[in-house]
N, C-alpha and C positions, 0 to 999 in steps of 0.2 A: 391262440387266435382261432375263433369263428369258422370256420372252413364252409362257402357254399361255392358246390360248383353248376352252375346253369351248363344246361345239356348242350353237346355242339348240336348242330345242324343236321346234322347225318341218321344221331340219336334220336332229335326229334323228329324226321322225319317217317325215320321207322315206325316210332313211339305214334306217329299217327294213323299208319299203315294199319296198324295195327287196333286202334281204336275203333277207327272204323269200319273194321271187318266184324268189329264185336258187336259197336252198338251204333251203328249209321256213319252218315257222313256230316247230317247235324252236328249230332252229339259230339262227334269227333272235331269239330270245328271250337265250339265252345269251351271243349278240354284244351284244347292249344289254345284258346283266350286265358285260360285261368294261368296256364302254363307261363306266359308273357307276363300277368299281371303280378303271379312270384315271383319271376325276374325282375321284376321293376320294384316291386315290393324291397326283396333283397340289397338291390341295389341303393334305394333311398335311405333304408336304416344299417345301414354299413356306414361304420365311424370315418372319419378323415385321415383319421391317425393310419387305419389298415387299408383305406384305400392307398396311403402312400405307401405301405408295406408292401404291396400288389406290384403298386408302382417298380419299385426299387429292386423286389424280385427279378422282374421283368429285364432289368435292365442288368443282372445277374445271367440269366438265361442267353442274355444276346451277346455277351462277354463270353460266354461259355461253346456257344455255339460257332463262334467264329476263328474262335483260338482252334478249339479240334476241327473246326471243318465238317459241324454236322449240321442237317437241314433245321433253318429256322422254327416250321412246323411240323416237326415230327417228334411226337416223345413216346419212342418205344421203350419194351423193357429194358434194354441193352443202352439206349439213350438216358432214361433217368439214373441209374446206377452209375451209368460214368459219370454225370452229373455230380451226384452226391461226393463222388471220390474226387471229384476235381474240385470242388469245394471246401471240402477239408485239407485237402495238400495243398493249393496254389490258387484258390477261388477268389480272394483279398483284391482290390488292385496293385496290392504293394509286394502284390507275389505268394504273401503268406496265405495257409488255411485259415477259413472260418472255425469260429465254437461250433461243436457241436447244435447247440440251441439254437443255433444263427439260422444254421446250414437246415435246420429243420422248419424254422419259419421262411427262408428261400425256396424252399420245395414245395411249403404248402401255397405261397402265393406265386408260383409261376405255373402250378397246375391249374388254380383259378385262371390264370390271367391264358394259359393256353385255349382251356376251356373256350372260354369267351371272344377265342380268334377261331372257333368252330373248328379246331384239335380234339381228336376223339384221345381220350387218355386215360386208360383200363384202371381200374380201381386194384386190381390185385398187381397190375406193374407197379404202382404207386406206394403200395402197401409192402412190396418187396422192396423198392428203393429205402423205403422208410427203416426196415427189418436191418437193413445192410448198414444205413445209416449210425443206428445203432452199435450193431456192430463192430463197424470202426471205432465209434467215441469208446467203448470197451477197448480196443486196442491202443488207443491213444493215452487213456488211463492207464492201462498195462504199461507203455512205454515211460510213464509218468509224466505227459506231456501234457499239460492242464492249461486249456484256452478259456476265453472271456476274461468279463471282470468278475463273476463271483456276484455272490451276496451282498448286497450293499452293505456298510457298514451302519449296525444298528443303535441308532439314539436311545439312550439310556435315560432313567429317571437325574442321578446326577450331571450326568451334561444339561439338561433342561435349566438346573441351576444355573451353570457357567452360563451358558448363551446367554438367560436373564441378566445376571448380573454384569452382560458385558457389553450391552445393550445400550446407546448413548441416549440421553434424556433428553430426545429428538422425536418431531415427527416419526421419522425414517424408522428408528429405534422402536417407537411404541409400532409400529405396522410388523417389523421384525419380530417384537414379543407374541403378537397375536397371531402373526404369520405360523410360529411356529410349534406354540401350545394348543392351539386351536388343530391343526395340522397330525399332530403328535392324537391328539385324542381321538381323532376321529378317522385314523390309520389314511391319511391322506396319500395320494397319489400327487404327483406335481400338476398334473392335469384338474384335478379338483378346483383348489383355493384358484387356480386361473381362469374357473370356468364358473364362479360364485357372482353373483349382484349381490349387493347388500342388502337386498328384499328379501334372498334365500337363507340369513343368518337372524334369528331372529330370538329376542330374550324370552325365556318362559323363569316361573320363580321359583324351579330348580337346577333352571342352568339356562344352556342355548340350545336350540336347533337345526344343525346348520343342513338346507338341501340341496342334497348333488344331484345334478339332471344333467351332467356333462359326461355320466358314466356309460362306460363301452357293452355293457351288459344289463340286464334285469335287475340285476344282483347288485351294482355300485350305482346303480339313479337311487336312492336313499334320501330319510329324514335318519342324520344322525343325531342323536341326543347327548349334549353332551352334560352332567354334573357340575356344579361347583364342586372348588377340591378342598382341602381342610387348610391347605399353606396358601396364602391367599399372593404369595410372591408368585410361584407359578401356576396360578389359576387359569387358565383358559378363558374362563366365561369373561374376570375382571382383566385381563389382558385385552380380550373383545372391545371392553366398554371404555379402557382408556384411551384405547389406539381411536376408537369411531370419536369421542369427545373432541379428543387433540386434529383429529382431522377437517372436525363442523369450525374447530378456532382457527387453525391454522391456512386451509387452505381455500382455494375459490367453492362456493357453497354446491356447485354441481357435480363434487362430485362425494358427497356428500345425500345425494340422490337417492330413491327407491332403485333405481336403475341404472346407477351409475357401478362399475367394479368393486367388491366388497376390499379388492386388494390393490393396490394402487404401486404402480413403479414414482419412486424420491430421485432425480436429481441429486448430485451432490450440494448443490445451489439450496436445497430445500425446496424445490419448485417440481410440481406433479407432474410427470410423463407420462400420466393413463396407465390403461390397467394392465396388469402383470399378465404374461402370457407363460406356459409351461418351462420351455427353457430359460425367461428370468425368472421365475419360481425356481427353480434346480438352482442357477447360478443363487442365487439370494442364500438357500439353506447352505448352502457350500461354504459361500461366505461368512455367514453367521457361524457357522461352524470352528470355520479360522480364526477367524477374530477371537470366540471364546475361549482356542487352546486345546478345543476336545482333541481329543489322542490321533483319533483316526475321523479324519475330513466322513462328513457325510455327501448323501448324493439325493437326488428327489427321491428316493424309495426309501431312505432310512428312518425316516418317523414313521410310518408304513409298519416295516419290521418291530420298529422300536414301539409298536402300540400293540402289536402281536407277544413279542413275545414277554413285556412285561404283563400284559394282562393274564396271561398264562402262568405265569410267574407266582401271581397274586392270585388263582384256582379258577379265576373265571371259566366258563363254560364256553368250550369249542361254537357252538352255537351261535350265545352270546358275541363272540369275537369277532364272527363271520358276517353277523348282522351289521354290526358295528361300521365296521371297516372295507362290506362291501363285498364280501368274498361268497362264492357257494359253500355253502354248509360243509362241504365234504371236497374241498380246494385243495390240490396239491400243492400248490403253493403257499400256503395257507400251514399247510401241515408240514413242508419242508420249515420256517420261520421258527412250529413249533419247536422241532426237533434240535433246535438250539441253547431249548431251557430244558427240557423231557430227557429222561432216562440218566438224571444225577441222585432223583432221591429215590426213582423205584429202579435201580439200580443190581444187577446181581453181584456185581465186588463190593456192597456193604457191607462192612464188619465180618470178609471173609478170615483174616489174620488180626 
């Protein structure tokens, strides 16, 4: 996550104190304009998605500060450490510790969200809680106590078949195939296909183009391009072009639109519900998953994975992969996925017996 923290009150006060001893009380004024117009700035292009993360922090912190009996606005050093450790032991509302990874995005957006109730909040207390944080999850691994859900389970080239073939020769069906070869190629996020018009997918006469402008970064707003494939069953592009056919026959012609959802929620009725939002995206691949039998249920991340690591698989270039699918070139995330197919064939137990 993003991390900006707008100065409290106190900071900028200083901050102006100080300007203006350097360069007037003009100048100094105008700098505290610009100051306000990055705050605002920040604030506008900050996703929904982490403003709710903010949110929900927030509302971690006020759990936290009530059960121990510490001040609402104060987070000293002694205050975020106990934080972090009461998070991990009993932070939950069900009593239980957070993941690790939880407890780390809870600390980054309740020191935002402190911030911004004009909380002065040292950077180096912050970076100790953080330190400590760590820490612990080393301990909790030592202890062999392993929280989260892990890695989503990664869609593979052959489940791509299954899902196909298990796909009803439906409306619903043909949105399902595209839904999820399309998906699959273009390392989709659930938030993607939710966040597409069917003006942002568009044929060229080496495949598609599909553009994400719904993406939380630089990096995933993308034209991805995608290929025709040689097996024309699960092709991407002609999964595209059946599902859009069957949808201009079948269904009311609006949505069918420049500007109508490129993905559309089916009724079991056969009757269109509008357009698919990220958690029916997730629930949908979930399903399709079941239905086809795949081993292990996928989740909205697993075509994501499953377009990582098989392109790596196949020697694609890191680069390549990241452009693709949205990632920074040099993404931890990105490079944990790798780490899935990496270090079987350049291996040091090859051929030592």
């Amino acid at each position: 996550m993003t991390e900006h923290f707008p100065v409290a009150q106190a900071e900028r006060a200083a901050l102006i104190q100080k300007w203006a001893e350097r360069h007037g009380i003009d100048t100094a004024h105008r700098l505290a304009q610009a100051e306000d117009l990055a705050d605002a700035v920040a604030r506008e292009i900050t996703p929904e998605n982490t403003e709710d993360t903010y949110t929900k922090a927030w509302r971690v912190w006020e759990r936290f500060t009530t059960t121990q009996r510490f001040p609402l606005l104060e987070a000293s050093r002694g205050a975020l450490v106990a934080y972090v450790a009461w998070m991990l032991r009993q932070g939950r509302t069900d009593g239980r510790g957070y993941a690790p990874s939880s407890a780390s995005t809870i600390l980054a957006g309740t020191v935002v969200e402190l911030r911004r109730r004009d909380v002065a909040v040292s950077r180096d207390d912050q970076a100790e809680a953080r330190r400590d944080l760590e820490g612990l999850a080393v301990k909790l691994l030592q202890n062999k106590e392993r929280r989260g859900r892990g890695k989503a389970n990664t869609a593979q080239v052959p489940d791509l078949y299954r899902v196909v073939r298990a796909c009803p020769d439906t409306l619903a069906g043909a949105r399902d195939k595209a839904l999820i070869l399309t998906g699959f190629h273009y390392a989709a996020r659930a938030q993607d296909p939710a966040g597409l018009l069917a003006q942002d997918v568009t044929l060229h006469p080496r495949g598609l183009i599909v553009s994400i402008l719904t993406g939380k970064t630089k990096h995933s707003v993308r034209d991805a391009k995608i290929l025709y494939q040689k097996d024309p069953e699960v092709c991407p592009v002609e999964a595209w072009k059946a599902y859009r056919e069957r949808l201009a026959t079948e269904a009311d012609p609006k949505w069918s639109a420049p500007d109508a959802p490129a993905f559309i929620g089916i009724h079991r009725s056969g009757t269109v519900t509008g357009g698919m939002g990220p958690d029916s995206v997730t629930r949908a691949i979930k399903r399709i998953s079941v239905r086809a039998g795949v081993k292990l249920a996928w989740t909205g991340h697993s075509l994501r994975i499953g377009h990582a690591t098989t392109a790596r698989q196949k020697g694609r270039d890191a680069v390549v992969i990241a452009d693709q699918g949205g990632w920074a070139r040099h993404s931890r995330s990105m490079n944990g996925y790798f780490q899935i197919e990496d270090g079987w064939d350049d291996n040091s137990t090859a051929d030592l017996t």
